[in-house]
GUVEXVEX-637105 format. One record per residue (C-alpha): x, y, z. Coordinates in steps of 0.2 Angstrom, whole numbers, plus 5000, padded with zeros to 4 digits. Layout:
BEGIN
<X = X	Y = Y	Z = Z>
...
***
This chain:
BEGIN
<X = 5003	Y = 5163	Z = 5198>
<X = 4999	Y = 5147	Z = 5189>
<X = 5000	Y = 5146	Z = 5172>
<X = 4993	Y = 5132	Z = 5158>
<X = 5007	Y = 5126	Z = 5145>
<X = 5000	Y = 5115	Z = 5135>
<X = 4991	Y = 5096	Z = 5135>
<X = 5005	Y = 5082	Z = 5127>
<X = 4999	Y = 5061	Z = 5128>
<X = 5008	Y = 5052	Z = 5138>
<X = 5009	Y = 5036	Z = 5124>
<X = 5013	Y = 5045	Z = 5111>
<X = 5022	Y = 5062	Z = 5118>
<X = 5011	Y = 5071	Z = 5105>
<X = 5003	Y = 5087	Z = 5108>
<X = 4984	Y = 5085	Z = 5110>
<X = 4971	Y = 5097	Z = 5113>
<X = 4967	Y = 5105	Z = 5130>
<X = 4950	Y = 5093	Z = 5135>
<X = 4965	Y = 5080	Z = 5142>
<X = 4968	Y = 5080	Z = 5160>
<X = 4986	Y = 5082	Z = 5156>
<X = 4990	Y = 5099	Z = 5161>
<X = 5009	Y = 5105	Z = 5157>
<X = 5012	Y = 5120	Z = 5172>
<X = 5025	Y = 5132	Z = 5175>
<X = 5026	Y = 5142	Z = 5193>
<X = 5032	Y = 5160	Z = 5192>
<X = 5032	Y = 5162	Z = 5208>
<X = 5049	Y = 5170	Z = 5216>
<X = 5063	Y = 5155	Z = 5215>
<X = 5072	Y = 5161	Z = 5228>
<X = 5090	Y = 5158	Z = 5221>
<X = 5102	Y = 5170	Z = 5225>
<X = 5117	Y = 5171	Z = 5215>
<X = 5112	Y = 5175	Z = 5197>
<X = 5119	Y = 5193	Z = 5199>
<X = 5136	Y = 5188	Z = 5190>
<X = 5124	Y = 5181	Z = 5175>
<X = 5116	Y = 5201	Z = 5173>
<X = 5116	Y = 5204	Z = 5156>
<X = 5120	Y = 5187	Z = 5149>
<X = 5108	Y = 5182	Z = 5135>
<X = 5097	Y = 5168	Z = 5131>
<X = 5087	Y = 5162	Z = 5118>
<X = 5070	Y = 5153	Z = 5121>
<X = 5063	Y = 5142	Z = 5107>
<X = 5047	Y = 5136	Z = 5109>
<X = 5031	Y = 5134	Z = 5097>
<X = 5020	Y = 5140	Z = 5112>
<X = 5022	Y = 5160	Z = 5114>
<X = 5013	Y = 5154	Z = 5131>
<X = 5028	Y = 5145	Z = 5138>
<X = 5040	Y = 5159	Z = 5128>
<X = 5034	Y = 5174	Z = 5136>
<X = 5032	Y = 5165	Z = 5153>
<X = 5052	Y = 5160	Z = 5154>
<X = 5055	Y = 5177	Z = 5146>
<X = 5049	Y = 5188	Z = 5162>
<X = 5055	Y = 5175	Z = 5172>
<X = 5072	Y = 5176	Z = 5165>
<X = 5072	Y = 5197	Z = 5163>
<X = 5067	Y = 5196	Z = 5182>
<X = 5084	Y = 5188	Z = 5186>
<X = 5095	Y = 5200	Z = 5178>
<X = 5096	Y = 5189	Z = 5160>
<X = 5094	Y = 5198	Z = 5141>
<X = 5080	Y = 5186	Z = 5135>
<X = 5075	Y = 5184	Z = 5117>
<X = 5061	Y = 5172	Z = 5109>
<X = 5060	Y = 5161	Z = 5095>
<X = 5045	Y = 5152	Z = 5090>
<X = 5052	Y = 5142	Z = 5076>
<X = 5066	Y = 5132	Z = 5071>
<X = 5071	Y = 5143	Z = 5056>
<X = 5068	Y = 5158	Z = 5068>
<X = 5081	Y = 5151	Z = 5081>
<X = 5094	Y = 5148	Z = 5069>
<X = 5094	Y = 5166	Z = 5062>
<X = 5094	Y = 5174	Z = 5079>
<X = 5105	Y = 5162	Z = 5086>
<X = 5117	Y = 5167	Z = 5071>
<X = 5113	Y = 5187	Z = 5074>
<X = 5114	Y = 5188	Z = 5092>
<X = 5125	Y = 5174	Z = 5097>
<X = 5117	Y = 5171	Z = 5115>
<X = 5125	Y = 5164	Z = 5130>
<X = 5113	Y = 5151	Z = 5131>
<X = 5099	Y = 5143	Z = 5124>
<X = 5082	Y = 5135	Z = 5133>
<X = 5076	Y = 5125	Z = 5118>
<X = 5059	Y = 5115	Z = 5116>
<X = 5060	Y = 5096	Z = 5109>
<X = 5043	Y = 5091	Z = 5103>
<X = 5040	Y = 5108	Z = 5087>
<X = 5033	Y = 5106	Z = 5070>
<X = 5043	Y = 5106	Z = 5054>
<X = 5061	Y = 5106	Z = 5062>
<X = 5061	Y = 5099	Z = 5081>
<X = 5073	Y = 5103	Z = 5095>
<X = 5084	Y = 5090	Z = 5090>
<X = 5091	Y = 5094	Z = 5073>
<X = 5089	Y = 5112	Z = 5077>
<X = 5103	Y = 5109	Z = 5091>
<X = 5113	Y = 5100	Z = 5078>
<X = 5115	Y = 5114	Z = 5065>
<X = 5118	Y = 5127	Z = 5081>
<X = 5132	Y = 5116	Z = 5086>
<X = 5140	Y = 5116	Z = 5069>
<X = 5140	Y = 5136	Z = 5070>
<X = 5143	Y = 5138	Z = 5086>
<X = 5148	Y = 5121	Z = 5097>
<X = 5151	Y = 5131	Z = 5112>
<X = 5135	Y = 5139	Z = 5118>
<X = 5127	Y = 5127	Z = 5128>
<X = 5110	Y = 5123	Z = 5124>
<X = 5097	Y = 5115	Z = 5137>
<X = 5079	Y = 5105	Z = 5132>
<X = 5064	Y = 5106	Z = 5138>
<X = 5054	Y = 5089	Z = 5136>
<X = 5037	Y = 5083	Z = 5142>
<X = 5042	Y = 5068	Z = 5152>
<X = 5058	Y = 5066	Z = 5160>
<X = 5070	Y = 5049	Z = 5151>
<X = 5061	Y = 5049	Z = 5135>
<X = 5072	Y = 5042	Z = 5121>
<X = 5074	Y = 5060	Z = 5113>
<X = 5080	Y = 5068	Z = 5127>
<X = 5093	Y = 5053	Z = 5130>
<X = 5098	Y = 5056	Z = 5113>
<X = 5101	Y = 5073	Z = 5114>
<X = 5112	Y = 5072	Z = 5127>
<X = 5123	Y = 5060	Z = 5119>
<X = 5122	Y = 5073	Z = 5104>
<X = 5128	Y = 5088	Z = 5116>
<X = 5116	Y = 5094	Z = 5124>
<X = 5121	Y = 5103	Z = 5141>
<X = 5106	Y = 5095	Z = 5150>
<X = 5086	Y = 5096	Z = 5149>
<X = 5072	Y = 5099	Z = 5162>
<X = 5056	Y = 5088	Z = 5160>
<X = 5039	Y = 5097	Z = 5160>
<X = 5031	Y = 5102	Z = 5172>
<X = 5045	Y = 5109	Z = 5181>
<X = 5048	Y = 5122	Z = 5196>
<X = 5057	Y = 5139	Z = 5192>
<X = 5070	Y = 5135	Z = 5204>
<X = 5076	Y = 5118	Z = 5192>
<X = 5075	Y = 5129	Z = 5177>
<X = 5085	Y = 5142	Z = 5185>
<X = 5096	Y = 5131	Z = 5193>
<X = 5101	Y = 5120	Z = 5178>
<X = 5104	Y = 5138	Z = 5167>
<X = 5117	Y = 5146	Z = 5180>
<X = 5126	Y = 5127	Z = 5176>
<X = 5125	Y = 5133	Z = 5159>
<X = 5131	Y = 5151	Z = 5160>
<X = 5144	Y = 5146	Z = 5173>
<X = 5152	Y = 5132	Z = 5158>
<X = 5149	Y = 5148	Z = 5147>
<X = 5160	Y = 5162	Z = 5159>
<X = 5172	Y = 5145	Z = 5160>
<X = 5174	Y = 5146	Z = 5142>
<X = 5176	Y = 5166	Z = 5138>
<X = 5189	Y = 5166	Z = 5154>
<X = 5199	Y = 5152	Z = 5147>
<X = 5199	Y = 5159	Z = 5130>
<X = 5205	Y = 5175	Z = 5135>
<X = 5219	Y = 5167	Z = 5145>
<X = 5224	Y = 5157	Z = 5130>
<X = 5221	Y = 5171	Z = 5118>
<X = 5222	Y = 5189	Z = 5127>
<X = 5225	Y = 5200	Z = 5114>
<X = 5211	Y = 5193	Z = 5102>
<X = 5193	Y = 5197	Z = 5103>
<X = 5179	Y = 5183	Z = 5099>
<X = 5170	Y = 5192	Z = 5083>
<X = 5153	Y = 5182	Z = 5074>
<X = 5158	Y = 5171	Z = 5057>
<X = 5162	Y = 5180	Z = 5045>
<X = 5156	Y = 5166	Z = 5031>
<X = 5141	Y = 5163	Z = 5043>
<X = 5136	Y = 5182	Z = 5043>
<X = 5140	Y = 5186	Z = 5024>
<X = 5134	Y = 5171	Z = 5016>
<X = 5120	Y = 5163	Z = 5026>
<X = 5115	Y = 5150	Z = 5034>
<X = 5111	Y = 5135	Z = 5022>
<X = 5118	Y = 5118	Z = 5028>
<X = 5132	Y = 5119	Z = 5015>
<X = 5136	Y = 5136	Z = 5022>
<X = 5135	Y = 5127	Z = 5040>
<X = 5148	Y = 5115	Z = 5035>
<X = 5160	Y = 5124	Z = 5027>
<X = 5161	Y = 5137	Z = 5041>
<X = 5165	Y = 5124	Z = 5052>
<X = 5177	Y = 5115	Z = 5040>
<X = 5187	Y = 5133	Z = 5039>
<X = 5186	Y = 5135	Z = 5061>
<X = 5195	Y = 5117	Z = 5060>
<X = 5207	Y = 5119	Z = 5046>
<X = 5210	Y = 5139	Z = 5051>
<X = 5216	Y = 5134	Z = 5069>
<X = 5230	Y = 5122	Z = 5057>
<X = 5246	Y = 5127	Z = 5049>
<X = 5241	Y = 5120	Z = 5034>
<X = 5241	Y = 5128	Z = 5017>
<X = 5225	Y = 5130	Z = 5007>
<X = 5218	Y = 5129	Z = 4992>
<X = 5200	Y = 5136	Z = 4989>
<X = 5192	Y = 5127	Z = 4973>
<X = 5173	Y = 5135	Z = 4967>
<X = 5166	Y = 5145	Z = 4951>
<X = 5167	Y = 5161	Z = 4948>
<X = 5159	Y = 5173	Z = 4960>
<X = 5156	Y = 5162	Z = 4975>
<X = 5165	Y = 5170	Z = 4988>
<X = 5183	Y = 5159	Z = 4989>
<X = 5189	Y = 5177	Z = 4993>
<X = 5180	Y = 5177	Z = 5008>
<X = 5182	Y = 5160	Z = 5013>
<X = 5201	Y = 5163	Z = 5012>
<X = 5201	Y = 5178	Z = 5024>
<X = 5190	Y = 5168	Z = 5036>
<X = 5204	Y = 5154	Z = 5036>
<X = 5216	Y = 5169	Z = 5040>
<X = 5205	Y = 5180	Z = 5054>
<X = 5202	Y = 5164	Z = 5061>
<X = 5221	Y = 5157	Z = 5063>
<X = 5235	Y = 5162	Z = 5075>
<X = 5240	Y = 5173	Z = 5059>
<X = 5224	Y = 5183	Z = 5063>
<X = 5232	Y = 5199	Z = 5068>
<X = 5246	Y = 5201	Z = 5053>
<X = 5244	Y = 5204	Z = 5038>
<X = 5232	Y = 5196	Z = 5024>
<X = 5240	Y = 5201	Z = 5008>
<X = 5232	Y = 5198	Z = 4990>
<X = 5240	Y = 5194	Z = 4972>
<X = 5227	Y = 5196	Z = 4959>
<X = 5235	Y = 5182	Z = 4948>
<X = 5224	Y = 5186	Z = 4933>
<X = 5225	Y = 5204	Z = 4933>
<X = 5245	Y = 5206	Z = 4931>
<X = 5256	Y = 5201	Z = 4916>
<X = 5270	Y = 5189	Z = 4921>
<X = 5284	Y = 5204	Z = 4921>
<X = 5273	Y = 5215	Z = 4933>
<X = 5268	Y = 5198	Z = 4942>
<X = 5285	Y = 5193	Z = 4945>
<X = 5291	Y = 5210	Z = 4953>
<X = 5277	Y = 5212	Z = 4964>
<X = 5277	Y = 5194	Z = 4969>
<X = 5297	Y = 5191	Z = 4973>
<X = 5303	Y = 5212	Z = 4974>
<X = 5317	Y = 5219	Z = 4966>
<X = 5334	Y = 5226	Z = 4971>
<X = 5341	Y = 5243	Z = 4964>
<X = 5347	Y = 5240	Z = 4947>
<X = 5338	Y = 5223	Z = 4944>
<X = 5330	Y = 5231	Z = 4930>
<X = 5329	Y = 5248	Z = 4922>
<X = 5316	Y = 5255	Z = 4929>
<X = 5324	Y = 5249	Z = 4947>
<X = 5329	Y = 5265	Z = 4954>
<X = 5326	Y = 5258	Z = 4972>
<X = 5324	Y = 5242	Z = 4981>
<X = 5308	Y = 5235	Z = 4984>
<X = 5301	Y = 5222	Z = 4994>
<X = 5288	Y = 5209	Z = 4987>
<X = 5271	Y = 5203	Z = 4992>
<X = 5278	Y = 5185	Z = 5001>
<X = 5290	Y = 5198	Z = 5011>
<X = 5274	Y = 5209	Z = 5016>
<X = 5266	Y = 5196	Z = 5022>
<X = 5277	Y = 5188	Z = 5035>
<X = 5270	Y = 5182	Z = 5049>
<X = 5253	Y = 5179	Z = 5037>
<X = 5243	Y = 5175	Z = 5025>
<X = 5246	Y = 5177	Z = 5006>
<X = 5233	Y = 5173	Z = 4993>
<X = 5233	Y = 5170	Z = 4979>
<X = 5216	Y = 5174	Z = 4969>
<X = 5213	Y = 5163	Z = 4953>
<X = 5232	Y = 5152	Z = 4955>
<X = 5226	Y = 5145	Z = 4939>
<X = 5233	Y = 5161	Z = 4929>
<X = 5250	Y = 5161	Z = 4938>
<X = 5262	Y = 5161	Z = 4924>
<X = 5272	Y = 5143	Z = 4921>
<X = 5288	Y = 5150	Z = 4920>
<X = 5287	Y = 5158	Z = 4937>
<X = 5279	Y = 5142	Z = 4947>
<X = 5295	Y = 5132	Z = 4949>
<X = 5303	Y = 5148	Z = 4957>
<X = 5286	Y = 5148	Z = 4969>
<X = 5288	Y = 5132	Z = 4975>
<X = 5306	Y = 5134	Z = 4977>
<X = 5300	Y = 5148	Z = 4991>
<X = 5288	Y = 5137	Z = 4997>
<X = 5300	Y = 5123	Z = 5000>
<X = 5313	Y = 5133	Z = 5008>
<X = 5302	Y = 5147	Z = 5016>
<X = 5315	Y = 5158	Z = 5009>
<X = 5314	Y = 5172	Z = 4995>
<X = 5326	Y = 5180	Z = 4985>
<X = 5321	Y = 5195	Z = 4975>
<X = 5328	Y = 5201	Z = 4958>
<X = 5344	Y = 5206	Z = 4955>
<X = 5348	Y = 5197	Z = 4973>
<X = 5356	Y = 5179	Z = 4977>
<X = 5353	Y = 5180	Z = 4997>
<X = 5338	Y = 5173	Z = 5002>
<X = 5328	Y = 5181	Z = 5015>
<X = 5319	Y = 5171	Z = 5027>
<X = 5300	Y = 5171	Z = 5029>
<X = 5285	Y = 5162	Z = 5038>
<X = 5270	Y = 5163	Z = 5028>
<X = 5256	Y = 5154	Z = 5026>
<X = 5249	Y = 5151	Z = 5007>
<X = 5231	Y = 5151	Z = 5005>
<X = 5226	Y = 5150	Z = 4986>
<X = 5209	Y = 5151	Z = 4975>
<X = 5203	Y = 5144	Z = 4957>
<X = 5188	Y = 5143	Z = 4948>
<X = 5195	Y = 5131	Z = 4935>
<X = 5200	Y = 5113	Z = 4936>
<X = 5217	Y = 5113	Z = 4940>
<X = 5219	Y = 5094	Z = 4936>
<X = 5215	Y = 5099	Z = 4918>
<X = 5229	Y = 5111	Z = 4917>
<X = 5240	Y = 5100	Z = 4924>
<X = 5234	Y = 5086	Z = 4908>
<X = 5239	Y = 5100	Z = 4898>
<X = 5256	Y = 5106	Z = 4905>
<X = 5250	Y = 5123	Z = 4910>
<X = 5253	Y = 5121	Z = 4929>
<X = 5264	Y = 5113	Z = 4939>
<X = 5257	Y = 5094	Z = 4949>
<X = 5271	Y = 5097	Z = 4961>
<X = 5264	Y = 5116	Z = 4964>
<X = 5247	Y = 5108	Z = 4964>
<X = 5252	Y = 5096	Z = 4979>
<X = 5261	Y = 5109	Z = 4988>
<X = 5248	Y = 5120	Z = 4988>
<X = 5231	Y = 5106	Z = 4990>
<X = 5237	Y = 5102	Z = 5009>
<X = 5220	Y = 5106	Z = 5012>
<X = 5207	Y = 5108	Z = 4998>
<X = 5189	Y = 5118	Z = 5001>
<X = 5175	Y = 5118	Z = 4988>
<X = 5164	Y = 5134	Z = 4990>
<X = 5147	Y = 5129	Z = 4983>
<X = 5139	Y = 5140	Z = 4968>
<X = 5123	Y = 5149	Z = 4972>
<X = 5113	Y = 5137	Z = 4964>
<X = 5116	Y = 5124	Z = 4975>
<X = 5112	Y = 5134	Z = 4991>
<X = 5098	Y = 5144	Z = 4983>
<X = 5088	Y = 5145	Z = 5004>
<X = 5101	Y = 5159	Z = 5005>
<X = 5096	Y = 5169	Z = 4992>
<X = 5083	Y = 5178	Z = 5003>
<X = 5094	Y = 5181	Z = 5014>
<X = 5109	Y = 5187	Z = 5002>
<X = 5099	Y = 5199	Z = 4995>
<X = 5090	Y = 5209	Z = 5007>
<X = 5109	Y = 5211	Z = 5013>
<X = 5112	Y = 5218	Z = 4995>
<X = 5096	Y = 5231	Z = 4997>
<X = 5104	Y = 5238	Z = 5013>
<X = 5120	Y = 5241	Z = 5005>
<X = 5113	Y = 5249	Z = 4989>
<X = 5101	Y = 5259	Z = 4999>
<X = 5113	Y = 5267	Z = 5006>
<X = 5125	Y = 5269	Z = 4995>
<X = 5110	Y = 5276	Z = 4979>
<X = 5102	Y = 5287	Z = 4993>
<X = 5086	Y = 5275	Z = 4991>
<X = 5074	Y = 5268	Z = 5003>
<X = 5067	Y = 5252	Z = 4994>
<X = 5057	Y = 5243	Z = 5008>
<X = 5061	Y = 5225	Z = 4999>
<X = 5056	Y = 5212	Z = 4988>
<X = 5036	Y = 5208	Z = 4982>
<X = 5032	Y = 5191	Z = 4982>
<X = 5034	Y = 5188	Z = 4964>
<X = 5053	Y = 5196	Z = 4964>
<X = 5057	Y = 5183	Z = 4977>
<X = 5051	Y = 5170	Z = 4968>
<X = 5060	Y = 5173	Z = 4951>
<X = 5077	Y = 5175	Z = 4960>
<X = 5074	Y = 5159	Z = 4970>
<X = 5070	Y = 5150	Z = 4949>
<X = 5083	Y = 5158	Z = 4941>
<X = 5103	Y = 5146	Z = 4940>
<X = 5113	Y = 5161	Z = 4943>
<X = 5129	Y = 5156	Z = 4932>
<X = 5136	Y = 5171	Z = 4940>
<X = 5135	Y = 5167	Z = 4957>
<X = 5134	Y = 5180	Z = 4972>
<X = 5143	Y = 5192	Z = 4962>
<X = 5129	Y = 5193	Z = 4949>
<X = 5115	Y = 5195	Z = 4962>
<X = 5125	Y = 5209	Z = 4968>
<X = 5126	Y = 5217	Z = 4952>
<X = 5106	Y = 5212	Z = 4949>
<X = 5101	Y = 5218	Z = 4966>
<X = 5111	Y = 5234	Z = 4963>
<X = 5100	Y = 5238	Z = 4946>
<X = 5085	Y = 5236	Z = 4953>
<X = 5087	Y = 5246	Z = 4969>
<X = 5091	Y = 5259	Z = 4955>
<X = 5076	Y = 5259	Z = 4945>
<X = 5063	Y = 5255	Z = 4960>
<X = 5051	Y = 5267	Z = 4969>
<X = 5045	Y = 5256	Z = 4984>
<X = 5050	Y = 5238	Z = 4982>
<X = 5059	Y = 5228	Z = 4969>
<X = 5047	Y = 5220	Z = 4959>
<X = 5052	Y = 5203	Z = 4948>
<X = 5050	Y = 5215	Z = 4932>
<X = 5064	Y = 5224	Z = 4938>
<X = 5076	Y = 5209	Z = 4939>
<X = 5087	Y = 5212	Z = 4926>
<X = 5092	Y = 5194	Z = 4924>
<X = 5100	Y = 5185	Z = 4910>
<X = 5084	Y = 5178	Z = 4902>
<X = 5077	Y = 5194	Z = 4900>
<X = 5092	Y = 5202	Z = 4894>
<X = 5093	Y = 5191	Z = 4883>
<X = 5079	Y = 5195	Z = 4877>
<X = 5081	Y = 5214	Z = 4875>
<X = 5097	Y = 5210	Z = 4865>
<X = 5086	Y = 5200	Z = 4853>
<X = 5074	Y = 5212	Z = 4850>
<X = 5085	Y = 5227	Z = 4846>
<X = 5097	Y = 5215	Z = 4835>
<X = 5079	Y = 5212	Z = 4826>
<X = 5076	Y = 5229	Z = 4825>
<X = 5093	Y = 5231	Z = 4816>
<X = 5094	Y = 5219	Z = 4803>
<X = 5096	Y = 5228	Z = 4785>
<X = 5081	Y = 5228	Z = 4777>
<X = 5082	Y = 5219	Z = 4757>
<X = 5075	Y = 5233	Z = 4749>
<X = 5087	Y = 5247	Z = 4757>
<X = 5101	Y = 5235	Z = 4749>
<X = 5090	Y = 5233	Z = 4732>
<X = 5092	Y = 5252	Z = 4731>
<X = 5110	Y = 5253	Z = 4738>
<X = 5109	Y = 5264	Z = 4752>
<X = 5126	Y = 5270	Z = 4759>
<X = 5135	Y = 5264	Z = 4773>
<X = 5131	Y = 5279	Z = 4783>
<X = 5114	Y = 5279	Z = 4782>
<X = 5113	Y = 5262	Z = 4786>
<X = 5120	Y = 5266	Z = 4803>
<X = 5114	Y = 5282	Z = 4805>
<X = 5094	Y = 5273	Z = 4802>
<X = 5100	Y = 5258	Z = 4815>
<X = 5109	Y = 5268	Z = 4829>
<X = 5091	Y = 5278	Z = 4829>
<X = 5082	Y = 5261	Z = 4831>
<X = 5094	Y = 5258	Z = 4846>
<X = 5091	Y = 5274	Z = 4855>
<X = 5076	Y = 5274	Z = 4850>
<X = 5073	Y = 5257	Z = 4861>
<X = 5084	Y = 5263	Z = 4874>
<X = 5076	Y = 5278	Z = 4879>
<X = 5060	Y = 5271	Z = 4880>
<X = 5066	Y = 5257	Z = 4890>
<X = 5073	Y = 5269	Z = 4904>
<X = 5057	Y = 5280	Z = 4904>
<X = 5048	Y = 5267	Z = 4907>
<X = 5057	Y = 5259	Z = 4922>
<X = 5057	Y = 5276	Z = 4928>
<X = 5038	Y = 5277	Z = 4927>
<X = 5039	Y = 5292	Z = 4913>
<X = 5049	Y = 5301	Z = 4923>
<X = 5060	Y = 5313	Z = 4909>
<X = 5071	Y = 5320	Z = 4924>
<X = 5076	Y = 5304	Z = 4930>
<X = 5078	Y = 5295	Z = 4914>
<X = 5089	Y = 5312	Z = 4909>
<X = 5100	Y = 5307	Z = 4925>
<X = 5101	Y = 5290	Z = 4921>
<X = 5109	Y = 5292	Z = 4904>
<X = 5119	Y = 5304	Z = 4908>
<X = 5112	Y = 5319	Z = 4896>
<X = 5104	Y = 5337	Z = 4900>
<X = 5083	Y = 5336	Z = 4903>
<X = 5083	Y = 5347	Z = 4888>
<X = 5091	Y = 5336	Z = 4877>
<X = 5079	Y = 5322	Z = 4884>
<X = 5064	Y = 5332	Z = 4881>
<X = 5071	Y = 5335	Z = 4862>
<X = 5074	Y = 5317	Z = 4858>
<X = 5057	Y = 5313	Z = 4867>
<X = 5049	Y = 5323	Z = 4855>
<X = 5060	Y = 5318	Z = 4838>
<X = 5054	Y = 5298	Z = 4843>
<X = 5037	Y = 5304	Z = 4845>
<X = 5036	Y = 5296	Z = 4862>
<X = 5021	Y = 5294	Z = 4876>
<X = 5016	Y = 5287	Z = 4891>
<X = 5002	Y = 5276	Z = 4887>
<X = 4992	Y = 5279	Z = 4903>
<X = 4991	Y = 5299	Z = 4899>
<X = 4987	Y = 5294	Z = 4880>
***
């Protein structure tokens, strides 16, 4: 069978339409390669703007045993190629928007070890030169026979059972899982880069310290620096600095011998002893008490510990990885933190961007949300309208991915079939709402010319507010007095009572 392509111009390499003479064709004919059996199951991922050419190397690839997926779009690719993580890829040059090129580039930052193979009109054109030199495994020029396609992808996928062999030797006791800041945060190009600045630095005995605003995910980026080091299968151990007085902080940190203190009835081992052989974080280093940093760094420089009430150090390997969302240079101008801790601890700094400054994830990020507060609301919200989308992709989030959580997490709440933008409960509009009611509540001068008691000025006000509040949940809930009742937390009878002492309707049934 003989099957049309597409028309490209030999000057210019640009696709043209099908009245040239220039026919691209691909046989499909049996190739005749034997061999591929050891490839069964192996997947590959075809980019191409023709669906033509896609389907065509599809069944031509299934035929021979090979898990094929299709992509049609640069942007496509790259989220399946992130999804799926395939064995392989046979990826067109010449595509609108995003060509061939770059989209190898950005695979290579996630992944530089899947080999990917181009397809290109004419055989030594300048981008296909240049994509070899950028990495790519090798290209085939159109037309070509099945038998040069198949034979240049068995290269591929035997590099590709090189690598997982080699790894396995190297690393038998680990198993290769998909990134974890690549699969959680997205796949912006400052997302791109970092999870390729973490694989480098993670593979490195260096300690870390994760810099970014509040709510970005330095969290995350710190365990991905530990699942992806040697450290990877001990433990990754947590000290919430600003969530633990000093006194508390100090005996969780360092441990305690019997008798250290009074309430020391046993002996206890601290957080840098549980994480031997790890990674201890510290989350928001910036609230770590003054008093206790030169003892830290004394640890740190010595990689021994000594808990209250003890002299003996005990020995311990542990790698530091640290967070803060404030500048710690200014705490330093200030004398609230250590420079010597501060250089102990930056051998290697990260900056996590804000939301704001990545905002092509946001899509992404929160129809991740929507399947996690489905389930966990017994909901079935089918996504986002239009409108919804395009308000979160406006809106700054001060409060990073953190707030889109908790935004997300509302809306799924209150929604019937899709989120719409009304039931975005960002800060504008609660801002907002917080003015209204405060309106509603302002004393009125002539209660005060007549000296109305305390009492009854709040007794008048807190009916203003549930007044507003009620109404406000019916309404999101479409007038529904069972739901709003569950929603509030009160009985359905006592809704129904308050309902009827406000005197209020839904304006659709008059």
């Amino acid at each position: 069978m003989r099957k049309k392509y597409g028309i490209f111009s030999l000057t210019g390499l640009k696709k043209i339409p099908f009245s040239s003479t220039l026919l691209i064709t691909v046989h499909m004919e049996s190739s005749g390669m034997e061999g591929l059996e050891k490839y069964r199951g192996m997947k590959i991922l075809i980019v191409d703007d023709e669906e033509d050419m896609c389907i065509l190397l599809k069944r031509l690839f299934e035929r021979q045993g090979l898990t094929a997926m299709m992509a049609m779009d640069g942007d496509s690719a790259l989220d399946q190629f992130r999804k799926d993580e395939p064995d392989a890829v046979v990826l067109d040059i010449l595509m609108p928007r995003m060509d061939g090129r770059e989209v190898m580039l950005r695979m290579r930052r996630m992944n530089p070890e899947i080999p990917v193979i181009f397809m290109t009109a004419l055989a030594g054109v300048p981008g296909a030169v240049d994509a070899m030199k950028a990495g790519a495994f090798d290209y085939v020029a159109k037309p070509f026979e099945t038998s040069e396609i198949l034979e240049v992808l068995s290269r591929a996928l035997d590099e590709r059972l090189m690598r997982r062999k080699y790894q396995s030797l190297q690393q038998p006791e680990r198993t290769v899982q998909k990134d974890l800041l690549l699969d959680t945060m997205g796949t912006s190009d400052v997302v791109v880069e970092l999870a390729a600045t973490v694989r480098r630095i993670a593979r490195t005995q260096f300690d870390v310290l994760i810099a970014g605003e509040a709510g970005t995910g330095k969290a995350l980026a710190a365990q991905a620096v530990h699942e992806g080091s040697e450290r990877a299968g001990k433990s990754f151990v947590t000290l919430a600095c600003d969530a633990l007085n000093e006194s508390v902080m100090e005996r969780e940190l360092f441990g305690y011998e019997r008798g250290a203190f009074p309430e020391a009835t046993d002996s206890q081992s601290g957080k840098l002893e549980t994480a031997h052989g790890g990674t201890l974080f510290f989350d928001e280093i910036s609230a770590f008490p003054l008093r206790l940093q030169a003892r830290l760094l004394r640890v740190l420089q010595t990689n021994g510990v000594q808990r209250l009430g003890s002299e003996v150090p005990i020995p311990i390997d542990v790698r530091i990885v640290a967070s803060s969302s404030k500048d710690l240079h200014d705490l330093i101008e200030q004398k609230k933190f250590r420079a010597d801790l501060f250089y102990r601890l930056n051998e290697y700094g990260l900056h996590v961007p804000s939301l704001r400054e990545r905002k092509t994830d946001i899509p992404y990020l929160a129809s991740r949300c929507l399947m996690q507060y489905n389930k966990e609301l017994d909901k079935s919200i089918g996504g986002f309208t239009p409108k919804a989308l395009e308000k979160m992709l406006a809106y700054n989030w001060p409060g990073n991915v953190a707030q889109l959580r908790s935004v997300v997490r509302r809306a799924v709440l209150f929604a019937e079939d899709f989120i719409t933008a009304e039931q975005l409960d960002l800060e504008v509009d609660a801002e907002k709402r917080t003015r209204a009611v405060m309106a509603m509540a302002e004393i009125d001068e002539n209660d005060i010319e007549h000296g109305i008691p305390l009492k009854d000025h709040v007794k008048k006000h807190t009916a203003h507010v549930e007044r507003q509040i009620l109404l406000e949940t019916l309404k999101r809930t479409g007038w529904n007095k069972a739901k709003a009742a569950r929603i509030l937390q009160i009985d359905y009878k006592t809704m129904q009572t308050k309902v009827k002492e406000y005197r209020l309707t839904d304006p659709q049934q008059g």
